[in-house]
N, C-alpha and C positions, 0 to 999 in steps of 0.2 A: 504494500500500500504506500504510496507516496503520500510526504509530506507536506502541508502546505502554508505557501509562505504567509507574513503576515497581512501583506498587503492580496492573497488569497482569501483569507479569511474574513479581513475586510470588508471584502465583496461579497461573500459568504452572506456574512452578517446584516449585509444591507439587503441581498436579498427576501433573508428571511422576513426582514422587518417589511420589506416592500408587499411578501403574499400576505403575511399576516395582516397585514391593515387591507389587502383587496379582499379578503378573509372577514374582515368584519365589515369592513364598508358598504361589501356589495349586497351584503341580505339586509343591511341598517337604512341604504338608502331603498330599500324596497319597501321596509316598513315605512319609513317615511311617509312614503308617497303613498301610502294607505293610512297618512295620517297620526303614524304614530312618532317618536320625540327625533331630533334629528340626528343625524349616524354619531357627530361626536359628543353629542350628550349619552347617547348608549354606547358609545366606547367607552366613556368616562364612569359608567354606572358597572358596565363590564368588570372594568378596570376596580370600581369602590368592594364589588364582589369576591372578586380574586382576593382581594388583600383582607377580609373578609374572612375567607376561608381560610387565607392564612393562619389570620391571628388566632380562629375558633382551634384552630388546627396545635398550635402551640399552647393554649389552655388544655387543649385533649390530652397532651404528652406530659402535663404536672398533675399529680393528686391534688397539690397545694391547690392550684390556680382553679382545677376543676370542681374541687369543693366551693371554695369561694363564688366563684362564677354561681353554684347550683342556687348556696345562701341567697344572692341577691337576684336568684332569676323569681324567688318565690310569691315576687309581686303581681306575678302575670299567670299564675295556680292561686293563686289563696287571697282572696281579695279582703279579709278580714284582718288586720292585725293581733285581736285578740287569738285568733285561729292559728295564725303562722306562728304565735309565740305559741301556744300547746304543739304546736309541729316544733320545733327547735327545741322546744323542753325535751321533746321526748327524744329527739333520736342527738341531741347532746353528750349524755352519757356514753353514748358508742362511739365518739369519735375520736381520734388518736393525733390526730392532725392539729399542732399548734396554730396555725395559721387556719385554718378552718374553726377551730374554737372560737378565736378571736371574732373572724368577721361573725359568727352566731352569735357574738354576745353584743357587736354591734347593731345586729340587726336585731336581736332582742330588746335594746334598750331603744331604740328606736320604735320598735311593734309596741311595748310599755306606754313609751310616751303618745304614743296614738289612740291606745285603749286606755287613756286618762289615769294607768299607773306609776304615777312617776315617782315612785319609792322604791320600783320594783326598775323604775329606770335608771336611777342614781346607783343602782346597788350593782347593773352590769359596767356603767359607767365608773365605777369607783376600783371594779374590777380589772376592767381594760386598762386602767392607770397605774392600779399597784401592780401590775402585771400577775394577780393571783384570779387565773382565767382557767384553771383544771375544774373539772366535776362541778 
């Protein structure tokens, strides 16, 4: 197999970048013209996606991050705060994960403070400070 020089690769490189954009252009400006957004606002939305997946993609490969991500996704399951905090009481105990306690106990003193506890808010917040966040 031969080698190729840089100024090979070069051209290489600009090709690829030349099909890829007739790659998305050409089916963008199709949509277009049936009215929908124009090719470089859906390359750019393409584009906000991929990176997108990225990021989701890099919380997937930490426990840490994955836990945490779950903590704060639980706004869009459990619309009740008084609710989410009986969810976080309970499955608290099981978890091993400092970093995932923590944001629990953030969002518990937070879910407190929304269900008008806020003794029970002070008390995860006073936690998170002394850093005594186990059990």
């Amino acid at each position: 197999m031969k080698k190729l020089s840089p100024k090979n690769w070069l051209a290489l490189g600009s090709l690829a970048a030349a099909l890829l954009l007739a790659v998305l252009l050409v089916p963008a400006a199709a949509q277009h013209e049936q009215g929908g957004p124009p090719p470089m606002q859906q390359i750019e939305m393409m584009s906000r996606m991929i990176g997108l997946v990225h990021e989701l993609s890099k919380i997937a490969e930490s426990p840490s991050a994955s836990g945490v991500f779950a903590v704060f996704s639980l706004d869009d399951r459990i619309k009740e705060p008084a609710d989410q905090a009986k969810f976080l009481e309970r499955v608290l105990p099981e978890v091993k994960d400092p970093a995932v306690q923590r944001a629990i106990r953030s969002k518990l003193a937070d879910d407190y403070k929304k269900a008008g506890q806020n003794d029970k808010s002070l008390a995860e917040i006073e936690r998170l400070i002394t850093g005594k966040v186990g059990g």
